[in-house]
LUMVEXNU-149688 format. One record per residue (C-alpha): x, y, z; residue number from 1; residue in one letter. Coordinates in nm, 4 decimals. Layout:
LUMVEXNU-149688
{{X, Y, Z}, NUM, a}
...
***
This chain:
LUMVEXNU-149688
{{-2.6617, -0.1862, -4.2230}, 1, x}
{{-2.3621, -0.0891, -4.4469}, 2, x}
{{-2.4209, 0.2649, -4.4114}, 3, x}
{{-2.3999, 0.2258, -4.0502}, 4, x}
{{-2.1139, -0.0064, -4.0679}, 5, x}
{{-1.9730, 0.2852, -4.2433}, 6, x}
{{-2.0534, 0.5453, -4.0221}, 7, x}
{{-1.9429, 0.3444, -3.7016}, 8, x}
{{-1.5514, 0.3075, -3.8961}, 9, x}
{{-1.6118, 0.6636, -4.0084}, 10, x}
{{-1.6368, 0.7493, -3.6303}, 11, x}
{{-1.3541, 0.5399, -3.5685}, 12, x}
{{-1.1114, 0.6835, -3.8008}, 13, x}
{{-1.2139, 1.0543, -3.6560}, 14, x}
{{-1.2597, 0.9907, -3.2457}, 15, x}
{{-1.0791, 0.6767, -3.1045}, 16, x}
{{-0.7578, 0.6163, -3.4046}, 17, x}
{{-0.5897, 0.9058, -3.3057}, 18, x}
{{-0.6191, 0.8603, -2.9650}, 19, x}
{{-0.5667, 0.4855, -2.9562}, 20, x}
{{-0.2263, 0.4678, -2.7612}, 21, x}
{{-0.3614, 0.7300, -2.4682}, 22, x}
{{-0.6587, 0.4891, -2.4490}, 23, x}
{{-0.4902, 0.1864, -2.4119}, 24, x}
{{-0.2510, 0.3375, -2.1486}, 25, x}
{{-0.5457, 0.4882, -1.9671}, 26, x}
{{-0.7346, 0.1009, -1.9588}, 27, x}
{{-0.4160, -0.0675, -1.8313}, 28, x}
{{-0.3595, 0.1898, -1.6158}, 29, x}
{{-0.6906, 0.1025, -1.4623}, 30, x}
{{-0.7280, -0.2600, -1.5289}, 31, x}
{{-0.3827, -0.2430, -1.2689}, 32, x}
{{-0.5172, -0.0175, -1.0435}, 33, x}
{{-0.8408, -0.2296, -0.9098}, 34, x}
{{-0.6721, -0.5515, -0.9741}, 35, x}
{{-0.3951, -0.4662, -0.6933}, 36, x}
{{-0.6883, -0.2946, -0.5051}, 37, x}
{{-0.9111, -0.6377, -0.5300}, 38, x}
{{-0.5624, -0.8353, -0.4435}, 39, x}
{{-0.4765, -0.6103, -0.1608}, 40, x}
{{-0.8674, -0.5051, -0.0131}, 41, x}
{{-1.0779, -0.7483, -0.1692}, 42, x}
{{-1.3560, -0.7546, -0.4149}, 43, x}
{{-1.6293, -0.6122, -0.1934}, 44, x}
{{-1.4249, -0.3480, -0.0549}, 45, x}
{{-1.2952, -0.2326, -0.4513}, 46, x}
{{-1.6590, -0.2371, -0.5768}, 47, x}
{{-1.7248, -0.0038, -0.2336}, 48, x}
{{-1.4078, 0.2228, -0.3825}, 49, x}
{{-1.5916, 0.2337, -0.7255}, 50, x}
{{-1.8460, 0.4793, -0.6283}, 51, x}
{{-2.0898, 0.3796, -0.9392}, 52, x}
{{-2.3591, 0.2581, -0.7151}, 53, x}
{{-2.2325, -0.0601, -0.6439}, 54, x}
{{-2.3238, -0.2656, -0.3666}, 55, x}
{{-2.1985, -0.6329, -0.2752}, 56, x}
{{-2.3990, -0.8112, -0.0300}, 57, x}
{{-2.4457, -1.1504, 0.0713}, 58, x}
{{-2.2917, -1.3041, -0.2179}, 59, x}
{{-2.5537, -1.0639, -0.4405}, 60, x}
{{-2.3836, -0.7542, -0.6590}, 61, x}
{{-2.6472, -0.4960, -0.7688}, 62, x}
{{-2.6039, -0.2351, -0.9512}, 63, x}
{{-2.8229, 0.0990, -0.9899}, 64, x}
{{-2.8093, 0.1203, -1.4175}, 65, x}
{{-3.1554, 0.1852, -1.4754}, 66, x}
{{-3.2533, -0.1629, -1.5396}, 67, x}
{{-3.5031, -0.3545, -1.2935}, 68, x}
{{-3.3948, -0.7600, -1.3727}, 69, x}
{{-3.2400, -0.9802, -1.2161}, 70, x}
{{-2.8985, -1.1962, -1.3489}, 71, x}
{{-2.7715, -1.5268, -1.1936}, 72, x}
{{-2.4165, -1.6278, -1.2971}, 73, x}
{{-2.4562, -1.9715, -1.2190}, 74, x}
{{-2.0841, -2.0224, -1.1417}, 75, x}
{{-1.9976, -1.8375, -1.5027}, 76, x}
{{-1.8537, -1.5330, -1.3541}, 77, x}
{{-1.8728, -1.1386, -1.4354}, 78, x}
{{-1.5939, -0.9695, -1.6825}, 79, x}
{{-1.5185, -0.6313, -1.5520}, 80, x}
{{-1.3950, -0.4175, -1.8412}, 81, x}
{{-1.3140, -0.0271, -1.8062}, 82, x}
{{-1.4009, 0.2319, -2.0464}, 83, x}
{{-1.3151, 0.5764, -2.1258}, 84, x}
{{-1.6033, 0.6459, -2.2766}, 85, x}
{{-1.8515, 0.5620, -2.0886}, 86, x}
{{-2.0010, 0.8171, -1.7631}, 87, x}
{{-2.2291, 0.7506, -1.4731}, 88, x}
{{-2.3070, 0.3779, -1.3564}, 89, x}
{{-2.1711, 0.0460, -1.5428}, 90, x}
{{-2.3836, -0.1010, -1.7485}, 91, x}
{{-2.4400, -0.5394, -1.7882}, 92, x}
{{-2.4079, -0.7147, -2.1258}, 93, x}
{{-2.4977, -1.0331, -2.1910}, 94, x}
{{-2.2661, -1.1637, -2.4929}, 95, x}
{{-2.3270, -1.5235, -2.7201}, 96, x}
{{-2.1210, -1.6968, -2.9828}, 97, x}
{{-2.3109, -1.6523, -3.2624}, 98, x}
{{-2.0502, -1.8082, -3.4711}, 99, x}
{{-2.1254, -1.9270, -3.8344}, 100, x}
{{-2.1808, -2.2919, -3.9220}, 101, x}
{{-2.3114, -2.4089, -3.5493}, 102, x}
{{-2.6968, -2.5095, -3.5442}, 103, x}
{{-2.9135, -2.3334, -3.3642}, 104, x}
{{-2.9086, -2.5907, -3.0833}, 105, x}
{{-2.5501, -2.5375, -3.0175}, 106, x}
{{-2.5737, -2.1797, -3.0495}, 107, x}
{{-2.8307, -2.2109, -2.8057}, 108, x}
{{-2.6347, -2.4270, -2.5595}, 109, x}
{{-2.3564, -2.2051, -2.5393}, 110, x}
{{-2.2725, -2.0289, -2.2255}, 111, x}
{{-2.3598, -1.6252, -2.2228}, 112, x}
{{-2.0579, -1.4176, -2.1152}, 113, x}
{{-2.1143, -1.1672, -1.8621}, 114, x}
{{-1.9632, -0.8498, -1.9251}, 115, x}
{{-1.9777, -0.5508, -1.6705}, 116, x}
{{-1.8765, -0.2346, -1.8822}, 117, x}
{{-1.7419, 0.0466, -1.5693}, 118, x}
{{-1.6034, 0.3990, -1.6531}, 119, x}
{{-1.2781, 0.4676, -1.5856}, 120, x}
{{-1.3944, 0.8493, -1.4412}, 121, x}
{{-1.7846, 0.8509, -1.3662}, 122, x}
{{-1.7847, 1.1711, -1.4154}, 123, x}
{{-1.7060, 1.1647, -1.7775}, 124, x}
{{-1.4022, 1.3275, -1.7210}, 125, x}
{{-1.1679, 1.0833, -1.8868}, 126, x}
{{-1.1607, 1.1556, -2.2211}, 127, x}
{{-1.0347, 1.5287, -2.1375}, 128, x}
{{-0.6919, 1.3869, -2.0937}, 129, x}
{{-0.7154, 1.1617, -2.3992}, 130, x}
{{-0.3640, 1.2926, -2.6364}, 131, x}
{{-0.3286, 1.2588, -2.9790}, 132, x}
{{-0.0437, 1.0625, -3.1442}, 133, x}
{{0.0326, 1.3556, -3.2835}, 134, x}
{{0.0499, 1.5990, -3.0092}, 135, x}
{{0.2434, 1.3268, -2.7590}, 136, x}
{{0.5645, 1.3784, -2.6458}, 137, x}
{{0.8492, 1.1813, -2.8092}, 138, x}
{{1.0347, 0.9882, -2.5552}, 139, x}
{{1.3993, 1.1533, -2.4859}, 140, x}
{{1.6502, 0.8749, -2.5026}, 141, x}
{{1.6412, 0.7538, -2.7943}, 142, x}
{{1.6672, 1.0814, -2.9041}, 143, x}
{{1.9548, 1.1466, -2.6867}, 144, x}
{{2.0788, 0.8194, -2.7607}, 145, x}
{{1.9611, 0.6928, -3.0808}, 146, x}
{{1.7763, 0.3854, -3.0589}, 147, x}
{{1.9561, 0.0722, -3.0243}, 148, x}
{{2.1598, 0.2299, -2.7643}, 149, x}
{{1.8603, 0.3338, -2.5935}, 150, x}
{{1.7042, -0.0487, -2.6070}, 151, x}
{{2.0753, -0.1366, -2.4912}, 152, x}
{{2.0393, 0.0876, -2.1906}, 153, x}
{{1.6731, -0.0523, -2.0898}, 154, x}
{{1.8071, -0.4021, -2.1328}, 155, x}
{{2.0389, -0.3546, -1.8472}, 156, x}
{{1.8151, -0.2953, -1.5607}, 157, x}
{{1.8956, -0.6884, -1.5207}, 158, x}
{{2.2641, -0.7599, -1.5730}, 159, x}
{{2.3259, -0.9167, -1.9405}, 160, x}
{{2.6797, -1.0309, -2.1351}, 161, x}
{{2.7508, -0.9567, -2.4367}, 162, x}
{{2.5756, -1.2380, -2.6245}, 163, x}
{{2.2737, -1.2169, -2.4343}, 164, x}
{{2.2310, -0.8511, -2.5155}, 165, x}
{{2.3277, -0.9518, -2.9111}, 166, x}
{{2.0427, -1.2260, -2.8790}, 167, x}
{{1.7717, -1.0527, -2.7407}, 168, x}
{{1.8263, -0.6971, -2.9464}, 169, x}
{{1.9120, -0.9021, -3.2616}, 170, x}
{{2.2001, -0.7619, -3.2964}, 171, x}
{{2.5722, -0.8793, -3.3525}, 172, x}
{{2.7701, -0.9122, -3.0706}, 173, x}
{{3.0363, -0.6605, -3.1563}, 174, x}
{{2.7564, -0.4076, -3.2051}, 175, x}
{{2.6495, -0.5113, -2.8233}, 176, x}
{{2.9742, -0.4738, -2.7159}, 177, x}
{{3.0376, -0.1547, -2.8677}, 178, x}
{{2.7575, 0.0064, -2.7621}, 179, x}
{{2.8034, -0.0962, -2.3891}, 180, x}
{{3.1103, 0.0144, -2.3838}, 181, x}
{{3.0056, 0.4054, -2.5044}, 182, x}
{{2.7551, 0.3790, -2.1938}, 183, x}
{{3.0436, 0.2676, -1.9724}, 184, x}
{{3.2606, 0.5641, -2.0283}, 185, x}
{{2.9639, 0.7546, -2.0081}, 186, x}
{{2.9023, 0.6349, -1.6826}, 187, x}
{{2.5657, 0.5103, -1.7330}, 188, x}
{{2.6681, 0.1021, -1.7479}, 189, x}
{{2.8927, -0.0982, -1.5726}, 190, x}
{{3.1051, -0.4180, -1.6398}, 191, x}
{{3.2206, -0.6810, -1.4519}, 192, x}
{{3.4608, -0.9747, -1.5896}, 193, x}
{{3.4229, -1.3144, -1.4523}, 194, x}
{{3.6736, -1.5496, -1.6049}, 195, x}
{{3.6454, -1.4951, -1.9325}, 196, x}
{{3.2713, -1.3777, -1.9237}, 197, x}
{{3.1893, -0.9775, -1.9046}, 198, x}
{{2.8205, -0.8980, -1.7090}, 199, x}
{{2.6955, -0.5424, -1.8118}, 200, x}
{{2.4473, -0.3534, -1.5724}, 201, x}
{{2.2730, -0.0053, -1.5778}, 202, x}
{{2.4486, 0.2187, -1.3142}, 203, x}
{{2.2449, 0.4363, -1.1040}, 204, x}
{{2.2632, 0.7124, -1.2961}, 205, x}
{{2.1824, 0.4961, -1.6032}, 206, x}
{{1.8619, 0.4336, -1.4096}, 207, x}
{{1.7748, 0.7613, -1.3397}, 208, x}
{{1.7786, 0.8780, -1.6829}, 209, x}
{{1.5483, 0.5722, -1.7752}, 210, x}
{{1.3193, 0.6861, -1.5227}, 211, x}
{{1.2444, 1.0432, -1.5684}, 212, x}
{{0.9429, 1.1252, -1.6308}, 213, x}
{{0.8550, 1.2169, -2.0150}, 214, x}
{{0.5017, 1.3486, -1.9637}, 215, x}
{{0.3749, 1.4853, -1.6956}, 216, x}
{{0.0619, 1.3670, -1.4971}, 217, x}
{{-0.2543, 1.3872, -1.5621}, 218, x}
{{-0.5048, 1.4289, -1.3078}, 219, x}
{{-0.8273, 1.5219, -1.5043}, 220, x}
{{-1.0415, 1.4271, -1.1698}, 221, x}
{{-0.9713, 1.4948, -0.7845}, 222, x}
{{-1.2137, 1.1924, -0.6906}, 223, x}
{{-1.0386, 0.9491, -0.9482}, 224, x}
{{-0.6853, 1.0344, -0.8474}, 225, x}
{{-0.7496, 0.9699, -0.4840}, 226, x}
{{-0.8961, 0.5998, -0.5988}, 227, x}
{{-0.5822, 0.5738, -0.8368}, 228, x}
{{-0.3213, 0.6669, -0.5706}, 229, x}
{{-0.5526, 0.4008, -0.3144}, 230, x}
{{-0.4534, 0.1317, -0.6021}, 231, x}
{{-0.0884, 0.2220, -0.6217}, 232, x}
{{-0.0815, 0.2075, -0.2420}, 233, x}
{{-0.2054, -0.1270, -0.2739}, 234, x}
{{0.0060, -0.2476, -0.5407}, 235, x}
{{0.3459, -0.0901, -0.3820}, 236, x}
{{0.2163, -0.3078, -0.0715}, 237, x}
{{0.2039, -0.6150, -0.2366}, 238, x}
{{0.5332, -0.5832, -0.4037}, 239, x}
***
């Protein structure tokens, strides 16, 4: 057991570490996608979308994964967690708290979690656009900017004074002030005095600058993007 322990953070180090913040935007990416989808089309017409051989009918979701059994919820639900990883159809697991110091009778009348385990590309393609730390592309602005002026500049999509900017940068306020005022006469903030208050706001070129694109897009799969851009659809509808 230790030398698989070992092996499995061994793996770790190697395949998923350097990868780790491409994953994670790649499973919120998802996780948004089919929760606007499920908001906007509803569950039965997502798990339609998810081409894994899913089928929902009559209250009854079955799923093609190899396995002939059958798996009542009994009002517990069903966890639906993407991976990257993972190809071909989702696979069910069936999770307990085996936590230390309960008897076995309380082990035993805890609740199983349901867990439904879906790739994020069926085809396996999704780890093809999986970037190292390493080789990702540093963001501009702060660059540009340095990088409280940069936070400065993203705190103003919602009109802040002086002190509010100080509070939530943790900075003093002359420091806030000072640093507005460079974007001012740089024309990417504006300022508006009421009474003896000041507002600051991001102008619209200020906005366009913290909205260019810093990577481009990855479309490792034709089928997946069309599901993706179904989601955004979906989402941009809701909004």
């Amino acid at each position: 057991m230790r030398q698989a322990l070992a092996a499995l953070a061994d793996f770790q180090k190697a395949c998923i570490t350097p990868y780790h913040t491409s994953i994670q935007e790649m499973l919120d990416e998802t996780r948004h996608c089919y929760s606007d989808m499920v908001a906007q089309l509803g569950l039965a017409a997502t798990l339609e979308r998810l081409q894994y051989n899913t089928k929902w009918e009559a209250d009854t979701l079955t799923v093609d994964d190899g396995m002939d059994r059958e798996v009542f919820l009994d009002g517990r639900g069903l966890e639906l967690v993407p991976s990257v990883f993972l190809s071909g159809t989702p696979r069910l697991h069936t999770f307990r708290d085996r936590t230390a110091g309960r008897t076995a009778a309380e082990r035993a009348a805890v609740r199983p979690v349901r867990v439904l385990v879906f790739p994020v590309c069926p085809h396996g393609l999704a780890s093809t656009a999986l970037v190292k730390e390493t080789q990702r592309t540093a963001k501009p602005l702060p660059q540009l900017l340095g990088r409280t002026r940069a936070a400065v500049l993203e705190r103003l999509t919602e009109p802040q004074s002086t002190s509010e900017l100080s509070s939530a940068l943790r900075i003093s306020a002359t420091t806030a002030s000072e640093h507005a005022s460079v974007l001012r006469s740089s024309g990417l903030v504006s300022t508006t005095r009421n009474g003896g208050s000041v507002r600051h706001e991001v102008t619209a070129l200020g906005a366009l600058m913290l909205n260019s694109p810093t990577d481009p897009a990855r479309t490792w799969c034709s089928d997946c993007a069309d599901r993706r851009a179904v989601g955004t659809e979906a989402r941009e509808q809701v909004a």
